[in-house]
Every structure is written in C-alpha cells, then in structure tokens.
C-alpha positions as CSV (number, residue, x, y, z in Angstrom):
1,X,11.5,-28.0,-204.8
2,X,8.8,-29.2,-201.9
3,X,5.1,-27.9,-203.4
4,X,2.5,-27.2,-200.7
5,X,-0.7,-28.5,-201.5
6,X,-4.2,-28.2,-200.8
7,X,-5.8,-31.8,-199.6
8,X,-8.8,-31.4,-202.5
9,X,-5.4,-31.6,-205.0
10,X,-3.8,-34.7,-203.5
11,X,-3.2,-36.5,-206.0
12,X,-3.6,-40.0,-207.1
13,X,-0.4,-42.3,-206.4
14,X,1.9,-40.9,-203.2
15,X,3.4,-41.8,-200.0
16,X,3.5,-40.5,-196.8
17,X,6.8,-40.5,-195.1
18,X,6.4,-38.5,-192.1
19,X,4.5,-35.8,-190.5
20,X,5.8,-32.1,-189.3
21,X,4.8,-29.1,-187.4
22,X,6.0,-25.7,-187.0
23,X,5.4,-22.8,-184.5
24,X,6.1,-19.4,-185.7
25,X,5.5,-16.4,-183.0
26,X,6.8,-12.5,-184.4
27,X,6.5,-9.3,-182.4
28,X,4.8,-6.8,-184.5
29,X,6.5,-4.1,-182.5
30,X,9.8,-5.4,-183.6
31,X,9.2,-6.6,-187.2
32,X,7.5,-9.7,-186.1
33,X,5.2,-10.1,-188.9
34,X,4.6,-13.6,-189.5
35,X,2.3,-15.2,-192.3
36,X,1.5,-19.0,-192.8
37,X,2.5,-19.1,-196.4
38,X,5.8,-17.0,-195.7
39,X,7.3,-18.0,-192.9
40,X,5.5,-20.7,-192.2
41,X,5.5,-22.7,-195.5
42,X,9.4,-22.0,-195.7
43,X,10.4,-23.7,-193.1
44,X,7.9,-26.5,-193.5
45,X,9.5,-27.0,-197.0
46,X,13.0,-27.3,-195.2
47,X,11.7,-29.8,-193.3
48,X,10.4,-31.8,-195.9
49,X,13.2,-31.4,-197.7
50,X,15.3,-32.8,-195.1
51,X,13.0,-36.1,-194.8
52,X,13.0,-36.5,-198.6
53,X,9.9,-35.1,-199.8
54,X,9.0,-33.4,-202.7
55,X,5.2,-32.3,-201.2
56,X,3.5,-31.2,-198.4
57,X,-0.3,-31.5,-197.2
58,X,-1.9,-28.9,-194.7
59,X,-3.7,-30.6,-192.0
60,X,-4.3,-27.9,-189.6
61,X,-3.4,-24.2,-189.1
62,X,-3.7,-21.9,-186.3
63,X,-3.1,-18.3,-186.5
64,X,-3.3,-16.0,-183.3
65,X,-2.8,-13.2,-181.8
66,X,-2.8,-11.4,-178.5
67,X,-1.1,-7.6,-177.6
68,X,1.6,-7.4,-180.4
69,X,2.4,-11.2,-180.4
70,X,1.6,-13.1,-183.6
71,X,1.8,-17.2,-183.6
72,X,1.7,-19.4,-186.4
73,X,1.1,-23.0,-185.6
74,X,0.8,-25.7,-188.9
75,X,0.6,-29.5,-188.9
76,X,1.6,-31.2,-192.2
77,X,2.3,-34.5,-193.7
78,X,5.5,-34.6,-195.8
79,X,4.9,-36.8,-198.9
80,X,6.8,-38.3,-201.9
81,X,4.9,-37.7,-205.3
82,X,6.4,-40.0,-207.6
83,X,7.5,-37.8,-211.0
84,X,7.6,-39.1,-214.6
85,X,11.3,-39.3,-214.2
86,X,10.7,-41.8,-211.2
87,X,8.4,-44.4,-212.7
C-alpha cells in the first residue's frame, strides 16, 4: 500500500528515494474524464511501488483544460516511511 500525503503531514523520520511525474490527458467526449486523485494518484502509487516506496509527497499539480481535452500533470517524491515493523 503507497499512501499519498499532504507535505503539512510529512512526517518525522523518512527517506527520499526518488522523484516521479505523471501526465494524464482524457477526452471528455469519449469518456476522458480524468481526476488527480483517480487516475492520477493510481498510477503515481504504481510507480512508487515499483521504486520501493511505501509514500508519496505532492509537489506540484497542474490540471487543464482546453475544447474537450482534460490534462493532469503531478510531480511527486516517492518516499520510504519506516513502520514499527522496520525499526
């Protein structure tokens, strides 16, 4: 499970192992409806997943649209929150 979190509830001890982006674009025309915590946390969570961590931090988020086009664009940093289990 990667949690997404908001950078006021970062929390004490953690490590940064990487950063990611994603760019999400939907047509609403054709079911293109694309939200930044849908789509675009889901596949952020894959990719932290991927690099081995169990959190993600926000750092920037555009959303946009123009006609019936829809883009999602969202920097992160992937962290590793060390868990009771862990220390």
């Amino acid at each position: 499970m990667v949690d997404v979190l908001e950078k006021p509830a970062l929390p004490v001890s953690f490590e940064v192992v990487g950063k990611i982006e994603t760019h999400i674009k939907g047509n609403i025309f054709f079911g293109g409806v694309v939200r930044a915590n849908d789509e675009g946390y889901k596949e952020l969570r894959a990719k932290a997943c991927a690099m081995g961590g169990n959190a993600v931090v926000i750092d920037d988020l555009i959303e946009s649209s123009a006609a019936e086009m829809r883009h999602i664009h969202i920097w992160a940093r992937v962290l590793v929150i060390p868990t009771v289990a862990q220390k």
